[in-house]
MDTraj code that builds the backbone (N, CA, C; nanometers):
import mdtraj as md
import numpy as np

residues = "UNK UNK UNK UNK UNK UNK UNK UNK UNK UNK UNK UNK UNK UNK UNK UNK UNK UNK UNK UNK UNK UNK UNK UNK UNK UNK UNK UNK UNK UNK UNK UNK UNK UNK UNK UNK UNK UNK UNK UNK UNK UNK UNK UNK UNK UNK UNK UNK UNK UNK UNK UNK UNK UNK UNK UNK UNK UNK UNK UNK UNK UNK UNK UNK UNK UNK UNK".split()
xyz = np.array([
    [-5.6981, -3.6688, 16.2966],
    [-5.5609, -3.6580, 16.2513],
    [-5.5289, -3.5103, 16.2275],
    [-5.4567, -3.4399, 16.2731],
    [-5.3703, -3.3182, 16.2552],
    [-5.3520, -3.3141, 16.1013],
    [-5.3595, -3.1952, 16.1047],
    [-5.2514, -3.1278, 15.9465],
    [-5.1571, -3.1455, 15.9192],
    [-5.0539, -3.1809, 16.0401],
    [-4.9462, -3.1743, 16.0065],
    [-4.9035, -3.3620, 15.9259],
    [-4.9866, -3.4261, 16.0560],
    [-5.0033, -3.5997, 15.9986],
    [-5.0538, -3.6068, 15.8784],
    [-5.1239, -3.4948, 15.8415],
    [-5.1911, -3.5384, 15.7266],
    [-5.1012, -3.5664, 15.5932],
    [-5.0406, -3.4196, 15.6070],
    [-4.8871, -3.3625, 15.4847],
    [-4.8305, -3.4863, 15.5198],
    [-4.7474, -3.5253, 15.6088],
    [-4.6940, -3.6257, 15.6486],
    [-4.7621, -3.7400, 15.5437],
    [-4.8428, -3.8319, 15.6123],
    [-4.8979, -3.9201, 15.5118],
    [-4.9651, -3.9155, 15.3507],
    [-4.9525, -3.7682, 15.3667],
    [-4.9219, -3.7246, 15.1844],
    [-4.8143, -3.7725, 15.1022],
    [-4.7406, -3.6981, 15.1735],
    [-4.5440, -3.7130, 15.1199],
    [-4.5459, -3.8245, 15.0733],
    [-4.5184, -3.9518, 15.2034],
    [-4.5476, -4.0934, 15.2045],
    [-4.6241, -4.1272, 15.0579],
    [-4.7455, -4.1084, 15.0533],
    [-4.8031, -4.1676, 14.9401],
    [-4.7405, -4.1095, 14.8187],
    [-4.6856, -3.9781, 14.7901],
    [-4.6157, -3.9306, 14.6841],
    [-4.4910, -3.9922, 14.6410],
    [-4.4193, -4.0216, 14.8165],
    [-4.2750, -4.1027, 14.7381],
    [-4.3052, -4.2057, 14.6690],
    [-4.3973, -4.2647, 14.7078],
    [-4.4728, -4.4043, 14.6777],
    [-4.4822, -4.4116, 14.5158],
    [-4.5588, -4.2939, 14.4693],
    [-4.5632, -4.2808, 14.3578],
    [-4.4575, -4.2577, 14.2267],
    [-4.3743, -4.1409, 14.2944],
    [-4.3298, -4.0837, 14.2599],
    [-4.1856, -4.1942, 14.1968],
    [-4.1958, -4.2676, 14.3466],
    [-4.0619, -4.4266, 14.2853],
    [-4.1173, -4.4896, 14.1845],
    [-4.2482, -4.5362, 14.2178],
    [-4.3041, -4.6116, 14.1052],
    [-4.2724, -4.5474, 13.9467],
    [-4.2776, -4.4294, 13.9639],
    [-4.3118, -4.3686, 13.8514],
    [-4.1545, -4.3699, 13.7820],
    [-4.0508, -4.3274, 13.8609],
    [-3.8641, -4.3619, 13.8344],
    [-3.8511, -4.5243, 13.7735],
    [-3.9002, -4.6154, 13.8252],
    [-3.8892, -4.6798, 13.8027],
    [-3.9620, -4.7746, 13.6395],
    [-4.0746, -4.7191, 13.6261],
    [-4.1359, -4.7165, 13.5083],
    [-4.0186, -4.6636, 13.4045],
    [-4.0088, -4.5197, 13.3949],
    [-3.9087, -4.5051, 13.3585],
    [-3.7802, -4.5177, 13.3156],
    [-3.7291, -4.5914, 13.4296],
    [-3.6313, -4.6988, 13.3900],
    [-3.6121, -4.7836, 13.3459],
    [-3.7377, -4.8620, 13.4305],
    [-3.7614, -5.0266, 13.2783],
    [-3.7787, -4.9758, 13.1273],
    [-3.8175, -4.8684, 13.1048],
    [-3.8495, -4.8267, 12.9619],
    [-3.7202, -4.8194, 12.8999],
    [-3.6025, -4.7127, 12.9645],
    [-3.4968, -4.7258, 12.9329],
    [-3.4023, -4.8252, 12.9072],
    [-3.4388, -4.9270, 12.9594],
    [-3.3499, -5.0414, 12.9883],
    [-3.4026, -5.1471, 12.8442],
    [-3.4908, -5.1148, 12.7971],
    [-3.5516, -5.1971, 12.6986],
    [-3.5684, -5.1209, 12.5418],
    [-3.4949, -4.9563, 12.5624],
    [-3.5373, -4.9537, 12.4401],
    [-3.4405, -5.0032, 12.3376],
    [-3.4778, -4.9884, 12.2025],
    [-3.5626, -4.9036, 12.1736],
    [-3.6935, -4.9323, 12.1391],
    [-3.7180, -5.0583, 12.2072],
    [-3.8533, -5.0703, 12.2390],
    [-3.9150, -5.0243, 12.3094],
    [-4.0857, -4.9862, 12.2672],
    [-4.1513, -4.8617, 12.3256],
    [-4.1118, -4.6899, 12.3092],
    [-3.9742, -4.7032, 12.2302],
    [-3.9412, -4.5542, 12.2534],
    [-4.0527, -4.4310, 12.2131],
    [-4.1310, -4.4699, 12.1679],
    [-4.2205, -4.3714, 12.1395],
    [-4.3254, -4.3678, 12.2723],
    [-4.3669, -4.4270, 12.3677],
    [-4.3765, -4.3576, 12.5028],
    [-4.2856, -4.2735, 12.6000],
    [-4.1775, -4.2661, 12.5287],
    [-4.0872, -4.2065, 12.6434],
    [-4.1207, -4.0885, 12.7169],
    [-4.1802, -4.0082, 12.5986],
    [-4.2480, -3.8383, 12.6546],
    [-4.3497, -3.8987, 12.7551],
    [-4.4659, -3.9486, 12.7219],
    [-4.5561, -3.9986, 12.8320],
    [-4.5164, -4.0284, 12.9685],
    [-4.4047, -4.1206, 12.9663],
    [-4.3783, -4.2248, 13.1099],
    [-4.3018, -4.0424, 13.1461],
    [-4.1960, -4.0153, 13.0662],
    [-4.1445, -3.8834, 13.0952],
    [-4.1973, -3.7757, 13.1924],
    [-4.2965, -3.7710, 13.1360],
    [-4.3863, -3.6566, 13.1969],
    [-4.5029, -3.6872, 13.3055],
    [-4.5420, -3.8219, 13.3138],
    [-4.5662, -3.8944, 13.4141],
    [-4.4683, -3.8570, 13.5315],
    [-4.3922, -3.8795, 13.5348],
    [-4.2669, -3.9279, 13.6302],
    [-4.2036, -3.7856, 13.6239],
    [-4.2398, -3.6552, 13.5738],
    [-4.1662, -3.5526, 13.6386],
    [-4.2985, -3.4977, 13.6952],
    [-4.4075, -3.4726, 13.6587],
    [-4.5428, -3.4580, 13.7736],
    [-4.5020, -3.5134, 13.8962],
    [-4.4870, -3.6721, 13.9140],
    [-4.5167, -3.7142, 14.0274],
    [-4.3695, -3.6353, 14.1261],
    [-4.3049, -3.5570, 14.0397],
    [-4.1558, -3.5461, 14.1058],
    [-4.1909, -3.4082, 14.2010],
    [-4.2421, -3.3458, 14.1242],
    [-4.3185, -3.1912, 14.1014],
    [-4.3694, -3.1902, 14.2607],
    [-4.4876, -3.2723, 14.2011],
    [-4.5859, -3.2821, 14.3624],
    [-4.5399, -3.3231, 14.4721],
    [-4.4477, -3.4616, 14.4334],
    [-4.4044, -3.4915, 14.5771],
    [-4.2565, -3.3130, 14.6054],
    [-4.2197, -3.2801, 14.4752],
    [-4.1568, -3.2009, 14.5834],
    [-4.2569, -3.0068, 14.6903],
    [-4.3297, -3.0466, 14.5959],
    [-4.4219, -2.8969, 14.6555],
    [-4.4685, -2.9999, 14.7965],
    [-4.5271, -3.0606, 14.7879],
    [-4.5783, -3.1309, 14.8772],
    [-4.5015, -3.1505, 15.0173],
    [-4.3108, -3.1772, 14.9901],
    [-4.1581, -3.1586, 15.1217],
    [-4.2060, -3.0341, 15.1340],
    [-4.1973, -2.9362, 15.0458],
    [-4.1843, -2.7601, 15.0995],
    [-4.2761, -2.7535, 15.1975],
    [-4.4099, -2.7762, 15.1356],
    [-4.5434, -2.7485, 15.2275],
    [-4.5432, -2.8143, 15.3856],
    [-4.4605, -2.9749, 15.3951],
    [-4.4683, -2.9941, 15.5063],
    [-4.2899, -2.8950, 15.5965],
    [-4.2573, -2.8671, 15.5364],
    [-4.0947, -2.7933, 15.5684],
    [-4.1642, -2.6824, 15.6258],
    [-4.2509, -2.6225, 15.6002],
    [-4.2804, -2.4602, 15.5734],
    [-4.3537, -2.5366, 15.7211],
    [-4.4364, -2.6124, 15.7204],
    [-4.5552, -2.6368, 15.8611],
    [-4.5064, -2.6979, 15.9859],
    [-4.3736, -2.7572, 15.9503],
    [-4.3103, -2.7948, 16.0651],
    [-4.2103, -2.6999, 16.1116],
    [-4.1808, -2.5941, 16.0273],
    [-4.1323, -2.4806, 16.0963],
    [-4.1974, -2.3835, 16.1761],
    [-4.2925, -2.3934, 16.1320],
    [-4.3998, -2.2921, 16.2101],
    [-4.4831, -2.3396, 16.3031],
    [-4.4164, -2.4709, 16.3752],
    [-4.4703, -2.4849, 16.4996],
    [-4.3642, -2.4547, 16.6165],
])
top = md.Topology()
chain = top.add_chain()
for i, resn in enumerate(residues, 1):
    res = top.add_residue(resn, chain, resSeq=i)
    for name in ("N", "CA", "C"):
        top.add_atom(name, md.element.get_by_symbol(name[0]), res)
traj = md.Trajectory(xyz[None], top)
């Protein structure tokens, strides 16, 4: 598999996460103020996964330009 497939099937697994992780989030919201004292946790969960999946677009942006 290429480098470039690879980033590729990175991304993929990041959006993957990264929804999961919005969505956690949201059910939390939708229920508080129950649980509100995880909010920082799921919070910061779910802006990591945002983080990576977005370094992760640049990195494949930056490699599909430079072919």
């Amino acid at each position: 598999m290429s480098d470039l497939e690879e980033l590729k099937q990175r991304v993929r697994k990041l959006q993957t996460r990264a929804g999961t992780a919005k969505m956690e989030l949201h059910d939390l919201a939708e229920d508080l103020p129950v649980n509100w004292a995880e909010i920082t946790a799921v919070a910061e969960k779910t802006f990591h996964a945002f983080a990576e999946l977005d370094a992760a677009k640049r990195e494949l942006a930056v490699s599909e330009n430079s072919q």
